[in-house]
py3Dmol code that shows the C-alpha trace and the ligand (Angstrom):
import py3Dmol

protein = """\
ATOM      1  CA  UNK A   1      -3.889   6.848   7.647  1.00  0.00           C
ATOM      2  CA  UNK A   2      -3.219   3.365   5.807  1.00  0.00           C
ATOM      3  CA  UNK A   3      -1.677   4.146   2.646  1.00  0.00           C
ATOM      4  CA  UNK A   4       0.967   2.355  -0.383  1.00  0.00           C
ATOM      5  CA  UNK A   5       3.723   4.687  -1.370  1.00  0.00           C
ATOM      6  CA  UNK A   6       4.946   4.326  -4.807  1.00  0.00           C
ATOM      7  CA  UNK A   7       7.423   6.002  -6.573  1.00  0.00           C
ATOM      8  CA  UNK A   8      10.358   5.217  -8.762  1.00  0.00           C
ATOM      9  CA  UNK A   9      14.239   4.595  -6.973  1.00  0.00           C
ATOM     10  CA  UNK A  10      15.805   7.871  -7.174  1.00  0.00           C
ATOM     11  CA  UNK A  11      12.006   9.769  -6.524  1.00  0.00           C
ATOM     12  CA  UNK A  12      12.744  10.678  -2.661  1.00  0.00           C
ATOM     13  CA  UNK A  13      10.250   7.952  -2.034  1.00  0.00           C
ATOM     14  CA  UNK A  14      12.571   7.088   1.460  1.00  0.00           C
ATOM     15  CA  UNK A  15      12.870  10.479   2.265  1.00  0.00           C
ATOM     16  CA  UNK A  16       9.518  11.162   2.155  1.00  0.00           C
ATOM     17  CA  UNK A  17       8.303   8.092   4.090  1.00  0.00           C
ATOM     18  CA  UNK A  18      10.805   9.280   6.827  1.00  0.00           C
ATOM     19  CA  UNK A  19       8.927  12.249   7.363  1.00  0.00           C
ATOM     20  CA  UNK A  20       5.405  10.865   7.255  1.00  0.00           C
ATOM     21  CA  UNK A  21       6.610   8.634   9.882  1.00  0.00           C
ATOM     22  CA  UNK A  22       7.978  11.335  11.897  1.00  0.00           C
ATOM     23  CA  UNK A  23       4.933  13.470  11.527  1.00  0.00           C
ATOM     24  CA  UNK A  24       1.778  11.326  11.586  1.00  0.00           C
ATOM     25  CA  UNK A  25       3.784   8.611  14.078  1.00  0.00           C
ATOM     26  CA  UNK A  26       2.590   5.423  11.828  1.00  0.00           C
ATOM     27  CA  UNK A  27       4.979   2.954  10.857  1.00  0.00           C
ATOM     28  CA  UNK A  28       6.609   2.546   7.408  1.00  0.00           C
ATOM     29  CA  UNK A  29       6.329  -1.272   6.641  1.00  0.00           C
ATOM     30  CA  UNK A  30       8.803  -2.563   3.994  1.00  0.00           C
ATOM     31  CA  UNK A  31       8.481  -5.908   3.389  1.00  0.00           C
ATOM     32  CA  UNK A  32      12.234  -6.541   3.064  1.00  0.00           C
ATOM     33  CA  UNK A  33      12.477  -5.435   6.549  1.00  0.00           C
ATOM     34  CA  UNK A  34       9.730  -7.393   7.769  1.00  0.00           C
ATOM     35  CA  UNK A  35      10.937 -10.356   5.971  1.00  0.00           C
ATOM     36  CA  UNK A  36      14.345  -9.659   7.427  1.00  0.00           C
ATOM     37  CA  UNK A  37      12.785  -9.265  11.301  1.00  0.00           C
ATOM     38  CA  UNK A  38      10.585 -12.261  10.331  1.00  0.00           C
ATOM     39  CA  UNK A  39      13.839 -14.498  10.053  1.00  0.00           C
ATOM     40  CA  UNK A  40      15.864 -13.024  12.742  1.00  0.00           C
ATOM     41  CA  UNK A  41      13.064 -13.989  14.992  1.00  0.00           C
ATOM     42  CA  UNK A  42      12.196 -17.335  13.764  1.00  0.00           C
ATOM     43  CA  UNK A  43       8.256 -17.052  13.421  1.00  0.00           C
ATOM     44  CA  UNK A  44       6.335 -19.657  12.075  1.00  0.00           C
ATOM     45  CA  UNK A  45       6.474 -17.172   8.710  1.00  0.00           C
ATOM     46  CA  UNK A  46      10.023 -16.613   9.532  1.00  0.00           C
ATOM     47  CA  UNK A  47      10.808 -19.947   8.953  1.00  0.00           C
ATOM     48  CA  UNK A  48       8.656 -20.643   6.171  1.00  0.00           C
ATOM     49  CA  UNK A  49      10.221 -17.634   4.031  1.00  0.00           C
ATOM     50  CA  UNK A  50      14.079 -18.646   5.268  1.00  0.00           C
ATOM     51  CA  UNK A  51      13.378 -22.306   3.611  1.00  0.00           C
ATOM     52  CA  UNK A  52      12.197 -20.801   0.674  1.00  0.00           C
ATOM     53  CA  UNK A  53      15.148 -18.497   0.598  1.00  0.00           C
ATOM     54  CA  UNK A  54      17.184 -21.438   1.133  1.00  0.00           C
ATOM     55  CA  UNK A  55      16.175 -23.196  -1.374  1.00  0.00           C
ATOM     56  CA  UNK A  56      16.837 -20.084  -3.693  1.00  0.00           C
ATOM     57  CA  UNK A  57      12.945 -19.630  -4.238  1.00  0.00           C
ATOM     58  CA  UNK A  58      11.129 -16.456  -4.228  1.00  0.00           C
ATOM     59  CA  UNK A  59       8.895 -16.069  -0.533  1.00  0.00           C
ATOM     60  CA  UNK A  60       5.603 -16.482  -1.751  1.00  0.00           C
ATOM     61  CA  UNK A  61       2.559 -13.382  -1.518  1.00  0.00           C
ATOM     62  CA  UNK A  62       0.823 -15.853   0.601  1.00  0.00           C
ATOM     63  CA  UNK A  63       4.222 -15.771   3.462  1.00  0.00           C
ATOM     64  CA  UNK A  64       4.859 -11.960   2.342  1.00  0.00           C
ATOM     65  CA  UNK A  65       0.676 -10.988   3.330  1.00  0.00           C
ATOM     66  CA  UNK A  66       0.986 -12.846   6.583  1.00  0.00           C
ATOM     67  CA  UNK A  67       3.418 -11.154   7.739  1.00  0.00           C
ATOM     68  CA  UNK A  68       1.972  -7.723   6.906  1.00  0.00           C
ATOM     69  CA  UNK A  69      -1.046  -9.073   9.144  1.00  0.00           C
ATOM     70  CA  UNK A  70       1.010  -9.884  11.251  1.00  0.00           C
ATOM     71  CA  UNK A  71       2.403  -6.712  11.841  1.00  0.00           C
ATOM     72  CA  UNK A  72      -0.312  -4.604  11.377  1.00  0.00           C
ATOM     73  CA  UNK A  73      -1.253  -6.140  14.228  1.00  0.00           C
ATOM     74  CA  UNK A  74       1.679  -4.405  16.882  1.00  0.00           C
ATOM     75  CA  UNK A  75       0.666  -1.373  18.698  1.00  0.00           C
ATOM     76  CA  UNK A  76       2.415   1.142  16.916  1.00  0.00           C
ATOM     77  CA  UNK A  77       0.183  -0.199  13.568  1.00  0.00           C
ATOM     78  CA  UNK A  78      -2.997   0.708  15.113  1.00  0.00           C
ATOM     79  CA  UNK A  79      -3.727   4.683  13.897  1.00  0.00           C
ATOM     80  CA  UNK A  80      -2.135   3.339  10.418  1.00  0.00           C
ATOM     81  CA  UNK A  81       0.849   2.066   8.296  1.00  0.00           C
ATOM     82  CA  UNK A  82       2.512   3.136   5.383  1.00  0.00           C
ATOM     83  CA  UNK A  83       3.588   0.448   3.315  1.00  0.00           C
ATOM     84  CA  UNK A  84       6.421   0.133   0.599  1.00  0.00           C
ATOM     85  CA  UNK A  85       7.744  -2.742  -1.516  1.00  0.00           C
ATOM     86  CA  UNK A  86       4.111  -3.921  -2.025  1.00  0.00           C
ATOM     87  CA  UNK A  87       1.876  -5.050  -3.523  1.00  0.00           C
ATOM     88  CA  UNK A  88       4.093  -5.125  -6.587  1.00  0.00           C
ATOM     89  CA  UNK A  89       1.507  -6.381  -9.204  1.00  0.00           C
ATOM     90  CA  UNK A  90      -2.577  -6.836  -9.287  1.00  0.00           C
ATOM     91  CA  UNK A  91      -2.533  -9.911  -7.558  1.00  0.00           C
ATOM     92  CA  UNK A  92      -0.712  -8.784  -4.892  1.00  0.00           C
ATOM     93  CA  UNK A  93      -2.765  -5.758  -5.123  1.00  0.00           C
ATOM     94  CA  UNK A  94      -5.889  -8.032  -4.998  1.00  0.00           C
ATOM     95  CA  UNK A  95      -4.580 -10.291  -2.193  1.00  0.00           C
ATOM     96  CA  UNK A  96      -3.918  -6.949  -0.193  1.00  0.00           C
ATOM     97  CA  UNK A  97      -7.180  -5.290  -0.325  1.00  0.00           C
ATOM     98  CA  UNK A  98      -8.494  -8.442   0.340  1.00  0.00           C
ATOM     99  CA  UNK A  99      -6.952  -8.522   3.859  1.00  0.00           C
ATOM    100  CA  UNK A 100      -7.537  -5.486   4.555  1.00  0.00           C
ATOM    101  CA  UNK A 101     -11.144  -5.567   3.774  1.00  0.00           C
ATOM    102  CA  UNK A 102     -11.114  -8.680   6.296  1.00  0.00           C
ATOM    103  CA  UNK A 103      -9.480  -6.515   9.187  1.00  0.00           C
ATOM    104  CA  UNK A 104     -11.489  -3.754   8.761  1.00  0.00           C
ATOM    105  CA  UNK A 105      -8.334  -1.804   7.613  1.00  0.00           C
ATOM    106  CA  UNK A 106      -9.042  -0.774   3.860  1.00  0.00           C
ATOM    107  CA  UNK A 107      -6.426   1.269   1.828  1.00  0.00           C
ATOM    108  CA  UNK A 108      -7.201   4.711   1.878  1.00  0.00           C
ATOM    109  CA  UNK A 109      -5.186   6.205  -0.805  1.00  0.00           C
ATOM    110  CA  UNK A 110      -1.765   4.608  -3.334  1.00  0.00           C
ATOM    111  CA  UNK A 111       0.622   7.807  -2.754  1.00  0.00           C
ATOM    112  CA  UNK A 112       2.565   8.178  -5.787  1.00  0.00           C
ATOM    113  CA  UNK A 113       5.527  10.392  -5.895  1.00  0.00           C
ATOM    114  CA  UNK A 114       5.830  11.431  -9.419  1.00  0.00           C
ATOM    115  CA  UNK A 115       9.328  12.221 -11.189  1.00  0.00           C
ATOM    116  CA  UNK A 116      10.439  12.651 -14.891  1.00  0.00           C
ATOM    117  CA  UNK A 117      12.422   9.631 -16.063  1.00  0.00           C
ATOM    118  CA  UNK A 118      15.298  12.744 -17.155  1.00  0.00           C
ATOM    119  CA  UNK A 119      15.555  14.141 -13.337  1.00  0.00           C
ATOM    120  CA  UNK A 120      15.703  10.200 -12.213  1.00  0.00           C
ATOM    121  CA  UNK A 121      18.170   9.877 -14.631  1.00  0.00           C
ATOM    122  CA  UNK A 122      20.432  12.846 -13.473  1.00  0.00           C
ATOM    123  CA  UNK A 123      20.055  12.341 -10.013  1.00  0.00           C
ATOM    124  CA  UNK A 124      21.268   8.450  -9.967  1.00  0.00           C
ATOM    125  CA  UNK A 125      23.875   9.265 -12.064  1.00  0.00           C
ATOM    126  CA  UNK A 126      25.408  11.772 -10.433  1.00  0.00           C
ATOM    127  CA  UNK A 127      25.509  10.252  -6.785  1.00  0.00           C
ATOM    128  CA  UNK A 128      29.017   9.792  -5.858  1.00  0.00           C
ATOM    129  CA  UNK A 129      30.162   7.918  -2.432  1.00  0.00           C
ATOM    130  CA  UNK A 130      33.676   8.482  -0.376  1.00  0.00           C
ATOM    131  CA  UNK A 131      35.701   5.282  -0.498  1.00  0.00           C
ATOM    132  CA  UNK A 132      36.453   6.366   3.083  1.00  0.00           C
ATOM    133  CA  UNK A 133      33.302   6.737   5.138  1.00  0.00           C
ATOM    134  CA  UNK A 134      30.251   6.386   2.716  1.00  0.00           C
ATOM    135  CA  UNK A 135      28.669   9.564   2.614  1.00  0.00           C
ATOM    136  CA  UNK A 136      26.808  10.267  -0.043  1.00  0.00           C
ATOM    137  CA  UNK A 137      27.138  12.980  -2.330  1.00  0.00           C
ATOM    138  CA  UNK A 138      25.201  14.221  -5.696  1.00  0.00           C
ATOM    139  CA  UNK A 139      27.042  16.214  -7.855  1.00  0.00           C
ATOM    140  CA  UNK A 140      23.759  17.139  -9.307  1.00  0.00           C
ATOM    141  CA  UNK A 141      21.847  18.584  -6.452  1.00  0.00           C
ATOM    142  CA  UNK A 142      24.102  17.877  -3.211  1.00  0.00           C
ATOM    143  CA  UNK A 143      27.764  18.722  -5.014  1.00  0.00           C
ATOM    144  CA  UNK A 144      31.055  18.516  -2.083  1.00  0.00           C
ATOM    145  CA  UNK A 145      32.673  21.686  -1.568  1.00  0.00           C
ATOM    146  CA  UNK A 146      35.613  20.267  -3.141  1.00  0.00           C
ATOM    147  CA  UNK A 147      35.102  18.273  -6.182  1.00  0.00           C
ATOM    148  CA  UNK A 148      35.677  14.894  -6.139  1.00  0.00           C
ATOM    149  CA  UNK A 149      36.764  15.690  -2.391  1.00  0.00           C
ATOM    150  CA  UNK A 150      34.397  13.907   0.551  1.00  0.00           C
ATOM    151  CA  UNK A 151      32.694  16.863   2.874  1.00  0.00           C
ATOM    152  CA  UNK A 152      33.584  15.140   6.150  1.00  0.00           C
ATOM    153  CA  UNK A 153      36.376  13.402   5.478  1.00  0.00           C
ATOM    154  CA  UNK A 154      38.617  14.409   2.289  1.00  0.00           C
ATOM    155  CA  UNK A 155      38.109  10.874   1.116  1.00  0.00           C
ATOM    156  CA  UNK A 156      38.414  10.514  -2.455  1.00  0.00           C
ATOM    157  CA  UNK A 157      34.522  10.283  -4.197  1.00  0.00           C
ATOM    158  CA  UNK A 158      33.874   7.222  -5.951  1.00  0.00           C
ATOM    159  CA  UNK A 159      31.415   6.568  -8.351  1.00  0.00           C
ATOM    160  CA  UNK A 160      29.756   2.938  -8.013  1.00  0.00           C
ATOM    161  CA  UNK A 161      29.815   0.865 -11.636  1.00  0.00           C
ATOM    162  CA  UNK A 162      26.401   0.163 -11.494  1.00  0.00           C
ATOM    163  CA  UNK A 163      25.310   3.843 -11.627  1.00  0.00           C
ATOM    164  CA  UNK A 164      26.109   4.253 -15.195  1.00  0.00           C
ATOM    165  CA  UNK A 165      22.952   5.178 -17.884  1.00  0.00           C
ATOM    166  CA  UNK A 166      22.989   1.838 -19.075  1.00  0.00           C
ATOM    167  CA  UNK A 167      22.483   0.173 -15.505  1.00  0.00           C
ATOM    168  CA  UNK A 168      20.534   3.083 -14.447  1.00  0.00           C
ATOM    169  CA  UNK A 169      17.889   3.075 -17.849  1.00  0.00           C
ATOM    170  CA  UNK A 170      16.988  -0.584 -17.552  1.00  0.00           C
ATOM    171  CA  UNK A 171      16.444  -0.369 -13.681  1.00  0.00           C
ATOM    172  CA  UNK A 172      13.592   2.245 -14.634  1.00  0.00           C
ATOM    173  CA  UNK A 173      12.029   1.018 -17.600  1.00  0.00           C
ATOM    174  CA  UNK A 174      11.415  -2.009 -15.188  1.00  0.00           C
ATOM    175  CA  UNK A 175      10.432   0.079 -12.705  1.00  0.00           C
ATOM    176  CA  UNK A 176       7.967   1.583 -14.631  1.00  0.00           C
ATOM    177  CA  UNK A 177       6.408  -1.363 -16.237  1.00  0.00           C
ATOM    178  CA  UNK A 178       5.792  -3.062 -13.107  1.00  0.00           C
ATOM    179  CA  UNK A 179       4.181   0.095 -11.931  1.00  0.00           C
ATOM    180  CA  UNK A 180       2.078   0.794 -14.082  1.00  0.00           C
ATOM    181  CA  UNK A 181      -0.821  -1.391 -13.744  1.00  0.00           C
ATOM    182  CA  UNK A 182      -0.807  -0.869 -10.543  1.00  0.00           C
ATOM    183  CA  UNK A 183      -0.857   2.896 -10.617  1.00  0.00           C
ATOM    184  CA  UNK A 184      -3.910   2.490 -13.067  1.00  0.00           C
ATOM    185  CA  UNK A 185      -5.337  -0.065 -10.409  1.00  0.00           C
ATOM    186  CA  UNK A 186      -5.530   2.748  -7.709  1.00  0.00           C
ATOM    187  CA  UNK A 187      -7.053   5.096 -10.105  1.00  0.00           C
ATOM    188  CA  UNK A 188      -9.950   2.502 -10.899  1.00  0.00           C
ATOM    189  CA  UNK A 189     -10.230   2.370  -7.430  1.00  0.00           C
ATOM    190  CA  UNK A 190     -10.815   6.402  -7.049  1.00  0.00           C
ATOM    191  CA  UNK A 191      -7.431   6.040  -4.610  1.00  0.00           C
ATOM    192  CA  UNK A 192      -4.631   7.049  -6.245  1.00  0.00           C
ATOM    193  CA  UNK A 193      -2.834  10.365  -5.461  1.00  0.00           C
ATOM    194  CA  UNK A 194      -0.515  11.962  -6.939  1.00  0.00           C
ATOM    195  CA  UNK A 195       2.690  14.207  -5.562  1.00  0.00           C
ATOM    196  CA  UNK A 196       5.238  15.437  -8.245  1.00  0.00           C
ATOM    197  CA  UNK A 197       8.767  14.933  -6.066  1.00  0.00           C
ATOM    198  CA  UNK A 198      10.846  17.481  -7.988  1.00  0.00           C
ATOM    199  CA  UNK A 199      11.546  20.868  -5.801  1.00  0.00           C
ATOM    200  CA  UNK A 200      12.449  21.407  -2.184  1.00  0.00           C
ATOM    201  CA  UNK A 201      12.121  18.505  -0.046  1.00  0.00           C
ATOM    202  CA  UNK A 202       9.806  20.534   2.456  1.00  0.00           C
ATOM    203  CA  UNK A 203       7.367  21.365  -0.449  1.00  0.00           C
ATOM    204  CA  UNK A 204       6.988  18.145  -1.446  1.00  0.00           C
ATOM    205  CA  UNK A 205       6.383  17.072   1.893  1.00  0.00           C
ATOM    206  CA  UNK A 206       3.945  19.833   2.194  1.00  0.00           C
ATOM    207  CA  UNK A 207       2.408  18.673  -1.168  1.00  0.00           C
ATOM    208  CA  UNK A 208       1.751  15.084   0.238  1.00  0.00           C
ATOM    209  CA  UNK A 209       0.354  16.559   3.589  1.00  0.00           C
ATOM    210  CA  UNK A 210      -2.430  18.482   1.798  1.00  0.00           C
ATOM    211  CA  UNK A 211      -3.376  15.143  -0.013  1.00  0.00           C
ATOM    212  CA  UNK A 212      -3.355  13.414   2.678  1.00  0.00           C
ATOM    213  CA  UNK A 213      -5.475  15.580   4.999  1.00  0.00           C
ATOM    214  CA  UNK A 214      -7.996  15.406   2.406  1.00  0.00           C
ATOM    215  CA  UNK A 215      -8.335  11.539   2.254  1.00  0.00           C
ATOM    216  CA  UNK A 216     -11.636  10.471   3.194  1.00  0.00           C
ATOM    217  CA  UNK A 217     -11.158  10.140   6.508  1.00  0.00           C
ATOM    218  CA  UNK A 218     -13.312   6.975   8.537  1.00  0.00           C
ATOM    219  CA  UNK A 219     -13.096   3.379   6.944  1.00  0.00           C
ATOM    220  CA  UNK A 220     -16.477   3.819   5.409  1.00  0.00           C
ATOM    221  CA  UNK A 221     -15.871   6.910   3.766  1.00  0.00           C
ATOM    222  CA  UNK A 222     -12.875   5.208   2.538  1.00  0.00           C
ATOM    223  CA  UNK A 223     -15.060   2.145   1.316  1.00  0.00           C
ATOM    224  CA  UNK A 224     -17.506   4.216  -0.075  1.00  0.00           C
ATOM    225  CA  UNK A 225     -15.620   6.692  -1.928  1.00  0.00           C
ATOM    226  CA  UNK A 226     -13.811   3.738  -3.806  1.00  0.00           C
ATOM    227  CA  UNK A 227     -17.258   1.822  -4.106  1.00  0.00           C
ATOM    228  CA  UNK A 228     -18.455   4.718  -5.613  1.00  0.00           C
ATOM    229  CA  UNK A 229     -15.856   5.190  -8.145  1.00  0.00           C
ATOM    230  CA  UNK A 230     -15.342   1.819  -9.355  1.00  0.00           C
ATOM    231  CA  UNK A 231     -19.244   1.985 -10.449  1.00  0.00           C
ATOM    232  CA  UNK A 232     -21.223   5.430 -10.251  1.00  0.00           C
ATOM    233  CA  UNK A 233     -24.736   4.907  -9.387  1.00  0.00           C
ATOM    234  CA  UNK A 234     -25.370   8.560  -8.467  1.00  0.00           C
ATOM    235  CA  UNK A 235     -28.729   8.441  -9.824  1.00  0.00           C
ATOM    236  CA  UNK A 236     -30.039   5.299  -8.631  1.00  0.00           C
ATOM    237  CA  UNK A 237     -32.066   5.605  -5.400  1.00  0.00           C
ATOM    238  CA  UNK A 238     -29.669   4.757  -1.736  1.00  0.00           C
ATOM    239  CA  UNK A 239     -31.701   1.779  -1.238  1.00  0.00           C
ATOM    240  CA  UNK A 240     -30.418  -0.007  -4.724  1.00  0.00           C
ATOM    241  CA  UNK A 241     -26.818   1.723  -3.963  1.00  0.00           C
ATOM    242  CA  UNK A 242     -26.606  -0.550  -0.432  1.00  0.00           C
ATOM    243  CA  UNK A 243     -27.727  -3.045  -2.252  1.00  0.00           C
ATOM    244  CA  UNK A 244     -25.563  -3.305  -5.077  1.00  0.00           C
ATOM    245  CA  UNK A 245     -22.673  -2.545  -2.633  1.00  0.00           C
ATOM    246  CA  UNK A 246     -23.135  -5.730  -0.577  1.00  0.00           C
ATOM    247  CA  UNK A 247     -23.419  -8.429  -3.616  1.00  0.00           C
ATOM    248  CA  UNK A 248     -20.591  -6.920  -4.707  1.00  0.00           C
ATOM    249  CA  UNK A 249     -18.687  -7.277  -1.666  1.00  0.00           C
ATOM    250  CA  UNK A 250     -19.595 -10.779  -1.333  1.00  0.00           C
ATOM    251  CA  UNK A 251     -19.001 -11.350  -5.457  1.00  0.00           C
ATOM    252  CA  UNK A 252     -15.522 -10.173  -4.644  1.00  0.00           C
ATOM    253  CA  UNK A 253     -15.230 -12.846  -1.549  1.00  0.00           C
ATOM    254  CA  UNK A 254     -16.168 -15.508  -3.419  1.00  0.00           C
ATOM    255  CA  UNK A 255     -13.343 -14.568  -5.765  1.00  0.00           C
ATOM    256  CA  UNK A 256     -10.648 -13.932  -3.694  1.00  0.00           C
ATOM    257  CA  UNK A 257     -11.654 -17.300  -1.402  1.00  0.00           C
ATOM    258  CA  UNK A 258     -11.573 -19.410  -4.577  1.00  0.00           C
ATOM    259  CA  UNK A 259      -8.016 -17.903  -5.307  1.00  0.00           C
ATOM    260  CA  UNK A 260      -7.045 -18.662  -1.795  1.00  0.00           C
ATOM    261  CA  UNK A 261      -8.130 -22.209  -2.869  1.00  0.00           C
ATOM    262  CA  UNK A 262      -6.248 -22.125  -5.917  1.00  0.00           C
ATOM    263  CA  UNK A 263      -3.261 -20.689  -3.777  1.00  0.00           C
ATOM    264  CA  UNK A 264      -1.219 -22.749  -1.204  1.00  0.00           C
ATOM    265  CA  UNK A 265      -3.710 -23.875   0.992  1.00  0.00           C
ATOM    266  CA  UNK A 266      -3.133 -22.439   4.545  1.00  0.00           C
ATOM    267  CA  UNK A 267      -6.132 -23.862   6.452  1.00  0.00           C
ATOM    268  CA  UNK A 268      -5.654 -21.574   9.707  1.00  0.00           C
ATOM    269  CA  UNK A 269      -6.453 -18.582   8.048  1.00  0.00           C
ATOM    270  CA  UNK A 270      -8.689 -19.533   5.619  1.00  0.00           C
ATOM    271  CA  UNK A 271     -11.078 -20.984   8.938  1.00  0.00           C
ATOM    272  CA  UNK A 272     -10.601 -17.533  10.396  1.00  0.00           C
ATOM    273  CA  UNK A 273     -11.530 -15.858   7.026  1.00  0.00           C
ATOM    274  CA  UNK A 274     -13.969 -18.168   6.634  1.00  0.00           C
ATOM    275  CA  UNK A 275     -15.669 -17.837   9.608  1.00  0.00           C
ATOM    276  CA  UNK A 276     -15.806 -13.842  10.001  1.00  0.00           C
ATOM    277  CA  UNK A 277     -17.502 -13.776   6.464  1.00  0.00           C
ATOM    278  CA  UNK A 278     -20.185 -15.815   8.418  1.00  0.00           C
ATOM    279  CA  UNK A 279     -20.437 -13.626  10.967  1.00  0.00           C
ATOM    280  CA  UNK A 280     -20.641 -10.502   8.322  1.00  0.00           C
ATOM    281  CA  UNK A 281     -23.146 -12.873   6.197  1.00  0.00           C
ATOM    282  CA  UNK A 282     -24.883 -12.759   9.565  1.00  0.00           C
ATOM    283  CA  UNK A 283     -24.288  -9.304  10.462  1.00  0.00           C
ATOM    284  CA  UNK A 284     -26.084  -7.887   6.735  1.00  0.00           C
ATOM    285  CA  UNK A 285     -29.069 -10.900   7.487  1.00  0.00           C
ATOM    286  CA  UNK A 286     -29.638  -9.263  10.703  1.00  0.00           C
ATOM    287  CA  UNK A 287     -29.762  -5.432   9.320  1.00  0.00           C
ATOM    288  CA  UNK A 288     -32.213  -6.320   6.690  1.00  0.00           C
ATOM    289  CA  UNK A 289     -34.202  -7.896   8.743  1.00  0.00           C
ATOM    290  CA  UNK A 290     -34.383  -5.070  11.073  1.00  0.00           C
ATOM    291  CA  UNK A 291     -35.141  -2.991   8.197  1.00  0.00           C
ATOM    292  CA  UNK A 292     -38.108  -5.519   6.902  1.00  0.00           C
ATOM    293  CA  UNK A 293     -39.612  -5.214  10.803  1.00  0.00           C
ATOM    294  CA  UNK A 294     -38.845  -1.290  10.735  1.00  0.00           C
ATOM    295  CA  UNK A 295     -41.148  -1.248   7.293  1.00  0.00           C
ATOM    296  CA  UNK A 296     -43.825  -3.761   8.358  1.00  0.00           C
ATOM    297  CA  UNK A 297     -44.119  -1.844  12.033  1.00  0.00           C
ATOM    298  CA  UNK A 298     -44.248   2.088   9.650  1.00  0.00           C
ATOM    299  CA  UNK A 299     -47.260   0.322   7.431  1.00  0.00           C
ATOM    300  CA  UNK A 300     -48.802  -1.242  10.959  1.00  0.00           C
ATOM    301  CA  UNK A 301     -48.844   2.973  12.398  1.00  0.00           C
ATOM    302  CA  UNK A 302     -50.113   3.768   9.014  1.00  0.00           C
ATOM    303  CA  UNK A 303     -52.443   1.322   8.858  1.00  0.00           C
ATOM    304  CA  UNK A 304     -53.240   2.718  12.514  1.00  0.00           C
ATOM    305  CA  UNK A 305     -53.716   6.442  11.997  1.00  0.00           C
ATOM    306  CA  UNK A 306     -55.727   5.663   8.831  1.00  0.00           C
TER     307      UNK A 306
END
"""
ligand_1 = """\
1
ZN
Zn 34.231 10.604 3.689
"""
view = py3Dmol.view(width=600, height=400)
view.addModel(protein, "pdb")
view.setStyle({"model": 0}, {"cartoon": {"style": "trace"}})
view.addModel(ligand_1, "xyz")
view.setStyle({"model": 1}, {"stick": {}})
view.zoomTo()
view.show()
């Protein structure tokens, strides 16, 4: 299962991922986290994104993608990954697909978890934290026993100053503009699903299980299925259909190695890239010309029995 989770702060978008994790045994890759690990360990990444950190600049898609590779790549990657925190934006978006496409790994579904902007709205205003310990509490849908009064502790409940409306209103208007495009970017793509997180948390999860068991399920199911929907063709005989399918793939190459030009030029990877779209220029030369022989030798028996 390779899948984006998006939904808004205050959605259940962690609690969620928590469980997929749990159930489906696939990692949950958050690219603070990575970052984070990324530094701590002092990778060539690592130390590219702590000097631009340093030097109070933002870490760049190109150092944020590579390390997404880069751990897509650990064993506990390899039946899937659920990320969160990107992509952000279309080119992220782009620059995603556009590495996954090269590992053979392409998105199978952006999982949104849907919730009213009034429910987001009443649930981060109403958490509440003990000054003591720093459990959490919700006076909206996980009240204390005691009001004001911490569960475990009897520490007094303190309400953090940046969870007023104001705070609160502007942190989801932003929210939602930057997600958007991107939620309309999935749906192009025939990918996006959507979950409505209000209710129990079990029926949610439940809810996202049943959308995820019917994903397509191999890589060229997934391929197709979003192929299909970015450009219907039903009608059009398969031949044209495969076809059409591989100029476009290479059309959207082209593009995305001209914007890896454009981009800060990493010459490592772009070699590699490079040099496995010559092998899959190869690979497609090789199948139609197995398919030219395969014609030539059916007219030769025709020929034949005639
Ligand atoms: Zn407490």
């Amino acid at each position: 299962m390779r899948i984006v989770l998006i939904g808004a702060p205050g959605g259940g978008k962690g609690t969620q991922a928590k469980l997929l994790v749990d159930k489906y045994g696939i990692p949950q890759i958050s690219t603070g986290d990575s970052l984070r690990a990324a530094v701590k360990a002092g990778s060539p990444l690592g130390v590219k994104a702590k000097q631009a950190m340093d030097a109070g600049q933002l870490v760049s898609d190109d150092i944020v993608l590579g390390m997404i590779k880069e751990r897509l790549a650990e064993s506990d990657a390899q039946n899937g990954f659920i990320l969160d925190g990107f992509p952000r934006n279309i080119p992220q978006a782009e620059a995603l697909d556009s590495m996954l496409d090269d590992e053979d790994k392409p998105l199978q579904a952006g999982l949104l978890i849907d919730v009213e902007f009034n429910i987001l709205m009443q649930r981060l205003t109403g958490r509440r934290t003990c000054g003591s310990c720093g459990q959490m509490f919700n006076i909206h849908t996980s009240p204390p026993r005691i009001e004001g009064r911490c569960d475990k502790c009897g520490g007094g409940l303190e309400h953090r100053a940046d969870d007023n409306e104001e705070t609160i209103g502007n942190r989801l208007k932003v929210y939602e503009a930057e997600t958007a495009p991107l939620v309309d970017y999935f749906r192009k793509q025939g990918k996006l699903r959507t979950v409505r997180g209000v209710g129990e948390v079990e029926s949610i999860f439940s809810a996202i299980q049943r959308v995820l068991n019917s994903l397509p399920s191999g890589i060229a199911a997934a391929k197709e299925a979003s192929d299909l929907a970015a450009e219907p063709v039903a009608e059009a005989p398969a031949k044209t259909i495969a076809k059409k399918t591989t100029k476009k793939k290479k059309a959207t190459k082209k593009k995305a190695t001209s914007k890896k030009k454009t981009a800060k030029k990493k010459k490592t990877t772009k070699k590699k890239t490079s040099s496995k779209k010559k092998v899959a220029k190869k690979k497609t030369k090789k199948k139609v010309a197995k398919k030219k022989a395969k014609k030539k030798a059916k007219k030769k028996s025709f020929r034949k029995k005639r």
